[in-house]
VMD Tcl script that draws the C-alpha trace (Angstrom):
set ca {
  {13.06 -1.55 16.10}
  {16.45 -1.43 14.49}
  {17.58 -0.69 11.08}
  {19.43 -4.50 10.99}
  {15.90 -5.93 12.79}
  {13.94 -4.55 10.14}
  {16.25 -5.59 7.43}
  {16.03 -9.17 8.77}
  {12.57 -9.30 8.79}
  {12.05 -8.30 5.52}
  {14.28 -10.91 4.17}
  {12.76 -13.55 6.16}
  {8.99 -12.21 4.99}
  {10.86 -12.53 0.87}
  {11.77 -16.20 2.13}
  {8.70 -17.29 3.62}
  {6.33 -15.91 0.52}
  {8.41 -18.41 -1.37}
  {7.64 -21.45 0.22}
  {4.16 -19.89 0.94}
  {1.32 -22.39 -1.73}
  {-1.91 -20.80 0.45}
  {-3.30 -17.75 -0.81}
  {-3.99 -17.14 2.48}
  {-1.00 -16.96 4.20}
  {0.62 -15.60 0.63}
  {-2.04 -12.51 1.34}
  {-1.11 -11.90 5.45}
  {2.78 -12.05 4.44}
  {2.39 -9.95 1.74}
  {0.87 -7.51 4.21}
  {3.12 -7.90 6.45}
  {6.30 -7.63 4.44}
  {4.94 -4.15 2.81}
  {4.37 -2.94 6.77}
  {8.00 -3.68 7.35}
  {9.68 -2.21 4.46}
  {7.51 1.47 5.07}
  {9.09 1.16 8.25}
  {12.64 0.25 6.71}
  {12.38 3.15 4.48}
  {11.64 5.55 7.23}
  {14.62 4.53 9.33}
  {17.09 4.74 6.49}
  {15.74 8.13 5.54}
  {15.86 9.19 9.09}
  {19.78 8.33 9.32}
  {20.13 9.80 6.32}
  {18.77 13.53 7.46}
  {20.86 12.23 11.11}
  {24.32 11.96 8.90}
  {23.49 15.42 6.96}
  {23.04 16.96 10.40}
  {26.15 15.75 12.03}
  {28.53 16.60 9.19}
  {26.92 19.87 8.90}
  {27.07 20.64 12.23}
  {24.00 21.79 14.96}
  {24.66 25.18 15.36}
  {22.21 27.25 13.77}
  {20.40 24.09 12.54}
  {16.85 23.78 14.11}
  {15.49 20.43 14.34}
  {13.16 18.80 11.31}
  {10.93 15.95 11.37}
  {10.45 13.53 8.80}
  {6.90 13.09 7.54}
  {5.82 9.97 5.58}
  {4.34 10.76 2.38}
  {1.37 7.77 1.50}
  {-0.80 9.47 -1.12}
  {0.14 9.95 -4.65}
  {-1.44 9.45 -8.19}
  {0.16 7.49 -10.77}
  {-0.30 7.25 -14.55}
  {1.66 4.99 -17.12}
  {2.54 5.94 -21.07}
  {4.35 3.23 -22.90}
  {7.77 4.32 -21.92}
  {7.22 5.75 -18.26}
  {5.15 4.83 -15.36}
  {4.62 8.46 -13.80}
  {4.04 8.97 -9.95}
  {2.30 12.68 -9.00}
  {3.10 13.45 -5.34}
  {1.32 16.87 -3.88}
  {3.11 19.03 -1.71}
  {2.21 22.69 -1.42}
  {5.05 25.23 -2.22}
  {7.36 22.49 -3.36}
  {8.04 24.52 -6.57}
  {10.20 27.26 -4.34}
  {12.68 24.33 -2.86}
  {16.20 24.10 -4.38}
  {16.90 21.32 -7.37}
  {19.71 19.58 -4.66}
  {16.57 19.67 -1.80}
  {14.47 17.39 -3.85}
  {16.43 13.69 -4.44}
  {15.13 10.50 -5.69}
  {16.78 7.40 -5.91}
  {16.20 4.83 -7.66}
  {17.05 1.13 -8.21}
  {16.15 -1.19 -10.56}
  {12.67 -2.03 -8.89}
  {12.01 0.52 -6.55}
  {12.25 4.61 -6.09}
  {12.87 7.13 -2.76}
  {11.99 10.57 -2.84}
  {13.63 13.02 -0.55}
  {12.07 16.69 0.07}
  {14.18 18.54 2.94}
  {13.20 21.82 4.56}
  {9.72 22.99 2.43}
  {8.28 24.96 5.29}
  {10.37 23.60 8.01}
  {9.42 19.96 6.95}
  {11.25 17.00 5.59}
  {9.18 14.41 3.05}
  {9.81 11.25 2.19}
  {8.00 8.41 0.17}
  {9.68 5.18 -0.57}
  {8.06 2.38 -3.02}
  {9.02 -1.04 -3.19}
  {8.63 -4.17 -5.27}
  {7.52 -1.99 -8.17}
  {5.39 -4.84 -10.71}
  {8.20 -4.53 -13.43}
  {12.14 -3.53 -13.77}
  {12.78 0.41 -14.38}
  {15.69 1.63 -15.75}
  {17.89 3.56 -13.68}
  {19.74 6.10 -15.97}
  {17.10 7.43 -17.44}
  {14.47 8.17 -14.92}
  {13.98 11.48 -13.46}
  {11.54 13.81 -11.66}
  {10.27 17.39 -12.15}
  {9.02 20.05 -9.49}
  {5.45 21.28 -10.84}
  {3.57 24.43 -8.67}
  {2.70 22.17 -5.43}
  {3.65 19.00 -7.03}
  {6.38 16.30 -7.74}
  {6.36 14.31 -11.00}
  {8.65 10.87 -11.11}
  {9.25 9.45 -14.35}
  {9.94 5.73 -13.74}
  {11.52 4.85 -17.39}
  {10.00 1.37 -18.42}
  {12.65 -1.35 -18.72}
  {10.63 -2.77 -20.98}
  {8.59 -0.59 -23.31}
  {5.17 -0.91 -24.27}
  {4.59 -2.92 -21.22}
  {1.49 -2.57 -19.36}
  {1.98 -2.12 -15.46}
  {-2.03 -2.92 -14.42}
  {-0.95 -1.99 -10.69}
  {2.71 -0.27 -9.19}
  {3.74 -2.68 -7.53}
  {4.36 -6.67 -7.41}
  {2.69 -6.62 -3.45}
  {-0.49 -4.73 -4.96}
  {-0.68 -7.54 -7.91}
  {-0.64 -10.38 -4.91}
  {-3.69 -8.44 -3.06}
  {-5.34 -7.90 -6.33}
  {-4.79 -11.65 -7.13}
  {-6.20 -12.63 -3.88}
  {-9.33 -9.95 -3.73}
  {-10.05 -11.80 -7.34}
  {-9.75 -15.04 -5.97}
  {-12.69 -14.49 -3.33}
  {-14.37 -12.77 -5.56}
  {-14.74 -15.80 -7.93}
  {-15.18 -18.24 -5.17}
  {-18.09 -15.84 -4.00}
  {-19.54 -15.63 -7.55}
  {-19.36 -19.16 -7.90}
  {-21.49 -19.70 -4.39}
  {-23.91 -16.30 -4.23}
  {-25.82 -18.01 -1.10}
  {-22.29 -18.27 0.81}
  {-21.17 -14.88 -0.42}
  {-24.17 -12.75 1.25}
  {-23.85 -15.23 4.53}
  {-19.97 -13.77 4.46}
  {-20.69 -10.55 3.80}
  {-23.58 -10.70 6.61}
  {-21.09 -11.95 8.50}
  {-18.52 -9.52 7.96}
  {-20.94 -6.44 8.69}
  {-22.21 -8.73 12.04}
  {-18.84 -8.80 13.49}
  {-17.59 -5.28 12.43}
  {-20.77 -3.15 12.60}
  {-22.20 -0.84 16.19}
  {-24.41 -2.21 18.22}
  {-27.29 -0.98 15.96}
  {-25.85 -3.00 13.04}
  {-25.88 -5.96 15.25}
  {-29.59 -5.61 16.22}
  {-30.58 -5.17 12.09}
  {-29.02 -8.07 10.96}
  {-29.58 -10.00 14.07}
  {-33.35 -9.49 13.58}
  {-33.22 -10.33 9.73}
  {-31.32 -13.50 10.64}
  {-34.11 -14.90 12.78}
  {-36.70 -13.30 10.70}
  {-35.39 -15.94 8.37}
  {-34.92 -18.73 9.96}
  {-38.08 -18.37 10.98}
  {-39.42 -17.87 7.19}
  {-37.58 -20.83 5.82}
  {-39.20 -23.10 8.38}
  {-42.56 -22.30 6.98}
  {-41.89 -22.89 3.27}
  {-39.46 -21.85 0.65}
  {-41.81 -19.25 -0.62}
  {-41.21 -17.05 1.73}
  {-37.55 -16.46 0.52}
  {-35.26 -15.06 3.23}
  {-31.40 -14.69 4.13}
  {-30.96 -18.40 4.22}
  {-28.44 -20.12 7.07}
  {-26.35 -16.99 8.42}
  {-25.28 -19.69 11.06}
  {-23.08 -18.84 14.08}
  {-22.81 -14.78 13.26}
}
mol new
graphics top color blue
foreach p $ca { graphics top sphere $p radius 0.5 }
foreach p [lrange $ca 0 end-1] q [lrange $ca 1 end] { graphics top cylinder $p $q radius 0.2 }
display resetview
């Protein structure tokens, strides 16, 4: 898909959430909107190391590949929000091979050539504003520090990112409505395994379920699962 396709469809995905009122539907766009922008940031990173390439010429330049970076730690203090990225030998790369740029609510770091290898990590939507001038990053033995400088400090970032705060808002959501109906939240979860479980899985709780059915026909005392219905 194209840079301009991608760019589209994230915009549409911003306008959408806003007219969105079911959690639902907020949750799947949500999810969908964070799928497009990993690929966005790819793609731009990609013509990026393309552009280098081309004004630096081929000859004598072998060929890199760009590999997405999606684990990293993170850790707040009231002035920074800190992300720690691992990458073994980093420490040996250049200061001008290791870039990060950043806007007011996201950051994209750059590693080119360690081993042979380009990295790249991009993060959106972070959950509050940063400020621009003065964040920075360090190169630790076989790790990358970011220091996202709080717009606002003393503020409390409970999650990085505004998409993560929608999922967590959602997760708590069913949670409640589960806690609120225990009976209908182990027929869901019953459920859940049913349809996503081996063919073993599907025998267990298949034999359970009409183990009680068969209980609660003969008296409450028995206890049992209750009405799995339709699994």
């Amino acid at each position: 898909m194209s840079l301009e396709q991608l760019k589209a469809d994230a915009a549409e995905f911003t306008a959408l959430l806003e007219q969105a009122k079911s959690g639902r539907v907020k949750g799947v766009l949500t999810q969908a909107k964070a799928e497009v922008e990993r690929e966005l940031a790819n793609l731009e990173i990609k013509a990026r190391l393309a552009a280098e390439r081309q004004a630096a010429g081929t000859v004598g330049i072998s060929k890199r590949y760009l590999h997405e970076l999606t684990d990293y730690g993170w850790d707040q203090s009231a002035k920074f929000v800190k992300l720690f990225i691992t990458l073994n030998g980093v420490q040996n790369c250049s200061e001008e091979a290791v870039t990060v740029d950043y806007t007011e609510n996201s950051m994209q770091l750059h590693v080119r050539d360690l081993n042979g290898k380009d990295y790249g990590l991009m993060v959106n939507n972070l959950l509050f504003a940063i400020d621009v001038e003065k964040s920075y990053r360090k190169l630790k033995t076989d790790m990358v520090a970011i220091y996202l400088k709080k717009a606002e400090e003393g503020q409390n970032w409970d999650v990085l990112t505004s998409i993560q705060k929608r999922l967590k808002q959602k997760q708590d959501s069913e949670m409640a409505k589960d806690n609120a109906n225990p009976e209908e939240a182990l027929v869901n979860i019953m459920k859940k395994m049913y349809n996503s479980g081996d063919s073993k899985t599907k025998q267990v709780i298949a034999k359970a379920w009409t183990e009680s059915q068969e209980k609660a026909r003969f008296g409450p005392e028995v206890g049992g699962l209750g009405n799995l219905g339709d699994l």
